[in-house]
Backbone bond lengths (Angstrom), bond angles and torsions (degrees), N, CA, C in turn:
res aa  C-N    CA-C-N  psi(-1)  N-CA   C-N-CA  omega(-1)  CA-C   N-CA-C  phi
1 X - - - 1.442 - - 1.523 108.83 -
2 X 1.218 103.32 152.28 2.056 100.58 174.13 1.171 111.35 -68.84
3 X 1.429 127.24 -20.13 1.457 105.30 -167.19 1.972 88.38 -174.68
4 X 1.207 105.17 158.97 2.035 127.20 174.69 1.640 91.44 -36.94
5 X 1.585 108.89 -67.75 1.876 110.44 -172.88 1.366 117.17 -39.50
6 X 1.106 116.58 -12.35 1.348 117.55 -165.09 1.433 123.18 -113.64
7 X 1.466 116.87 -0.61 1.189 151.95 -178.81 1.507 105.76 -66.53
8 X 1.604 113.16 -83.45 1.382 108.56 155.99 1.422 129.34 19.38
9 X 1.693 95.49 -100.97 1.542 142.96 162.59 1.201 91.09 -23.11
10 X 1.274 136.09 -80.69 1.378 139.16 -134.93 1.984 100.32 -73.20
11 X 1.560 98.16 -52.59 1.020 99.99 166.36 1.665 155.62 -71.95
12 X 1.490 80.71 6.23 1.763 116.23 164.70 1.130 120.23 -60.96
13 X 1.666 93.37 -61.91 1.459 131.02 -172.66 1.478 117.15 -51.28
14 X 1.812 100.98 -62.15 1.187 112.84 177.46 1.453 118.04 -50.80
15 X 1.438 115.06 -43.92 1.814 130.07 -179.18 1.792 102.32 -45.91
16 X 1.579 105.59 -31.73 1.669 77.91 -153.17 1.593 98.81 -93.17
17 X 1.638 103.86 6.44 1.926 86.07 167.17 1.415 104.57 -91.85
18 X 1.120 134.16 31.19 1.773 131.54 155.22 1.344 95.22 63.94
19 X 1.329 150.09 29.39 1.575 131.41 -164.97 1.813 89.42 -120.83
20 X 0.907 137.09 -9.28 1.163 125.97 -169.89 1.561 122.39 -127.94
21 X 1.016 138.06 117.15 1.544 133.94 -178.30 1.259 136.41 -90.33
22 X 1.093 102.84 3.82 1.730 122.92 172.08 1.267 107.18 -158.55
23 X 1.938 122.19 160.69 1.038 136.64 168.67 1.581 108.23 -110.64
24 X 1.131 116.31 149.69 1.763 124.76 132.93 1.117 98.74 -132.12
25 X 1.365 103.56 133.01 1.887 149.87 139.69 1.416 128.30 -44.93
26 X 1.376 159.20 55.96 1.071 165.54 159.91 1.369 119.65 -52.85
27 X 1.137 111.73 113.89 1.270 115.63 145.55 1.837 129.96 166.29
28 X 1.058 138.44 -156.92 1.652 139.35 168.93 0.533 128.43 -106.30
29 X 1.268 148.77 137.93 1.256 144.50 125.21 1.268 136.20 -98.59
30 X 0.908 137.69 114.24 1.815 129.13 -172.60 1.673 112.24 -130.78
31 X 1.194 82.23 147.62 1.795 111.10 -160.89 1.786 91.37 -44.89
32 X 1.321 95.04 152.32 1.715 105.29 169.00 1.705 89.03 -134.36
33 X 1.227 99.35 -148.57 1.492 118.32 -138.71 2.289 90.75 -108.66
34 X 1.167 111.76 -8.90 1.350 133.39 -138.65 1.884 93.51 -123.98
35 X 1.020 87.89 153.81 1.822 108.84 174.84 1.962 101.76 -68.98
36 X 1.214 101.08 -30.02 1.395 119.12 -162.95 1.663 113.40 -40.40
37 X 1.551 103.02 -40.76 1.325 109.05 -169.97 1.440 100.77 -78.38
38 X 1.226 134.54 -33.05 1.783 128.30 173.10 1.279 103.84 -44.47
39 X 1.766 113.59 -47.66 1.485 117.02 -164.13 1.634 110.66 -59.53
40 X 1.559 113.69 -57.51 1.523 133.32 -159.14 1.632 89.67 -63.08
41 X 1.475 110.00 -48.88 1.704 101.80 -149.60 1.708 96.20 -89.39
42 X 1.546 131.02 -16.20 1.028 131.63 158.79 2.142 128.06 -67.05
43 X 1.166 90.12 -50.42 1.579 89.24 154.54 1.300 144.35 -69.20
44 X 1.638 111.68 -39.78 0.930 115.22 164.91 1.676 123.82 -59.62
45 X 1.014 120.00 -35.76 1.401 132.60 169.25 1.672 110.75 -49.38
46 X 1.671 107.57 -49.17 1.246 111.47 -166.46 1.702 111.21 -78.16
47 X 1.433 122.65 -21.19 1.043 158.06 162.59 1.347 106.91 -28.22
48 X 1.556 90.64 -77.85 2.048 109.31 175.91 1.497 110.75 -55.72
49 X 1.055 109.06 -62.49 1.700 126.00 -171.23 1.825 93.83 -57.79
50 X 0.638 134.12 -28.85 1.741 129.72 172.82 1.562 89.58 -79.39
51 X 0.698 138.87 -79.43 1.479 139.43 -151.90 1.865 105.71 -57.65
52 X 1.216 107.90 -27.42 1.792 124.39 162.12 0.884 109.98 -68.00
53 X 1.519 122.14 -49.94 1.813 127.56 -177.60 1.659 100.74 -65.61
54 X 1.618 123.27 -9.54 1.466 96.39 -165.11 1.449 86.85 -115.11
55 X 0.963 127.97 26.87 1.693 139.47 175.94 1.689 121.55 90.38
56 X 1.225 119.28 -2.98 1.244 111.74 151.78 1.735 128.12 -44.52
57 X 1.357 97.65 140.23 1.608 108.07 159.21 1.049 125.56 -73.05
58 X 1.608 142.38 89.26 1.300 112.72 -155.30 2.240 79.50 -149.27
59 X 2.149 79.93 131.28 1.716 82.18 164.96 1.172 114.17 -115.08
60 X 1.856 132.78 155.12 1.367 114.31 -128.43 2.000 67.37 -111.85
61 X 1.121 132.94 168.16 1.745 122.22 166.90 1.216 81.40 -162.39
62 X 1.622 132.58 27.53 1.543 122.00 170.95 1.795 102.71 -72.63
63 X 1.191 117.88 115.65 1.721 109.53 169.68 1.291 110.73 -64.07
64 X 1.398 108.43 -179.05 1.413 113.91 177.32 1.552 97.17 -174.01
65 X 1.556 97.16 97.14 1.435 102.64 -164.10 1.496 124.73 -133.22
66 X 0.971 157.26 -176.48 1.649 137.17 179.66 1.522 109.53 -91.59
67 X 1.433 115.28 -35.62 1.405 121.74 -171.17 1.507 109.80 -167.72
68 X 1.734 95.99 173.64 1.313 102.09 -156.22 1.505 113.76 -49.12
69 X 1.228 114.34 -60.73 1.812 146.47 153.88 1.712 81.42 5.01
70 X 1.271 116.47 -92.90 1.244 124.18 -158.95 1.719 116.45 -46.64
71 X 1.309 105.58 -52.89 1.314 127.65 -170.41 2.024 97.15 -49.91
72 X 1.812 97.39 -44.31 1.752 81.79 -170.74 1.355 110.27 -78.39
73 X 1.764 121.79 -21.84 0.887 127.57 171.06 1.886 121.35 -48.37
74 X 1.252 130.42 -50.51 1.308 138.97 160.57 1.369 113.15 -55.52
75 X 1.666 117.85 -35.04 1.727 103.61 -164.26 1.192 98.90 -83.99
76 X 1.496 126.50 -26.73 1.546 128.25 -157.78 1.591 121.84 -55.32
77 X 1.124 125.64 89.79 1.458 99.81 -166.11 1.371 132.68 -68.15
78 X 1.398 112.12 51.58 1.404 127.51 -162.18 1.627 95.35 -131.45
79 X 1.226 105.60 -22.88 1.501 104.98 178.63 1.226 105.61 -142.12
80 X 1.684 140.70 -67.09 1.475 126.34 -167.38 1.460 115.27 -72.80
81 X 1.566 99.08 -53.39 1.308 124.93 178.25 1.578 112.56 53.73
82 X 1.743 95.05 57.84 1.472 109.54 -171.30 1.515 130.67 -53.46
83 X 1.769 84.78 -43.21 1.436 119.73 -173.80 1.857 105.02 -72.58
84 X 1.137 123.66 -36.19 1.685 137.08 -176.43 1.707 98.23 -56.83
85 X 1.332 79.88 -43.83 1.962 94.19 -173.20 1.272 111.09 -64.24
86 X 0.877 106.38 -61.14 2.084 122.16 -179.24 1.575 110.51 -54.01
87 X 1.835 112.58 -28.91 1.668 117.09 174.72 1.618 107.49 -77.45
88 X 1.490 109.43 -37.54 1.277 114.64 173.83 1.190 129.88 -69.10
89 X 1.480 112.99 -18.99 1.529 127.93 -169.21 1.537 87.19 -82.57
90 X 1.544 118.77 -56.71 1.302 108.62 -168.06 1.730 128.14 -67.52
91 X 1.762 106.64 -36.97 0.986 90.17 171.12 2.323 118.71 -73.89
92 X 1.277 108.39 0.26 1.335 91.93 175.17 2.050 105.54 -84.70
93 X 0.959 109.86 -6.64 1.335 113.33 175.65 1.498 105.22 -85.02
94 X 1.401 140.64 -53.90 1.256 128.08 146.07 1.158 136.68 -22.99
95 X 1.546 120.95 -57.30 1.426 123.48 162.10 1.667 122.08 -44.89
96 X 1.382 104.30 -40.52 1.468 123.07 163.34 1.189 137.80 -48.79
97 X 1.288 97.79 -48.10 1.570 129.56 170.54 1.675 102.28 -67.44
98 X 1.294 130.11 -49.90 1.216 121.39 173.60 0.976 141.76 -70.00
99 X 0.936 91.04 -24.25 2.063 111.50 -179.95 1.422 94.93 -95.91
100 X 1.126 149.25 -23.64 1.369 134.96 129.64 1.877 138.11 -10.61
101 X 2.030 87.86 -66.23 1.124 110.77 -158.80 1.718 105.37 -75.69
């Protein structure tokens, strides 16, 4: 995707060909100099979490971090293992979702 905003979207998209039963979300964001990053890493967040509220499986592993340093620090799966989290988040929302359904 070009950018976090677009994540959402994509994962809208993907939902309505029925082929997939869970999401993970990947990706960074890190602070710039600009209001911008409140916007991207605040919407994008709200983005996913709507698309959860409408019954998607979806785990959020978008960072939101000051700099690079940090960013590898969380993805690494030796230490943050941001992304492990966000696969796990989703498939426990699936499991959820089923035992629901």
């Amino acid at each position: 995707m070009p950018g976090a905003l677009e994540l959402p979207g994509a994962l809208a998209l993907a939902s309505e060909t029925e082929r997939h039963d869970a999401f993970v979300a990947l990706g960074v964001v890190i602070r710039g100099e600009t209001y911008h990053f409140e916007i991207v890493a605040g919407e994008s967040a709200r983005g996913l979490m709507a698309l959860t509220m409408d019954g998607l499986a979806v785990g959020n592993g978008i960072l939101t971090v000051e700099n690079e340093t940090q960013a590898i620090a969380r993805a690494d799966p030796g230490q943050g293992d941001k992304g492990g989290d966000a696969a796990k988040a989703a498939l426990a929302l699936l499991a959820l979702k089923q035992r629901f359904s």
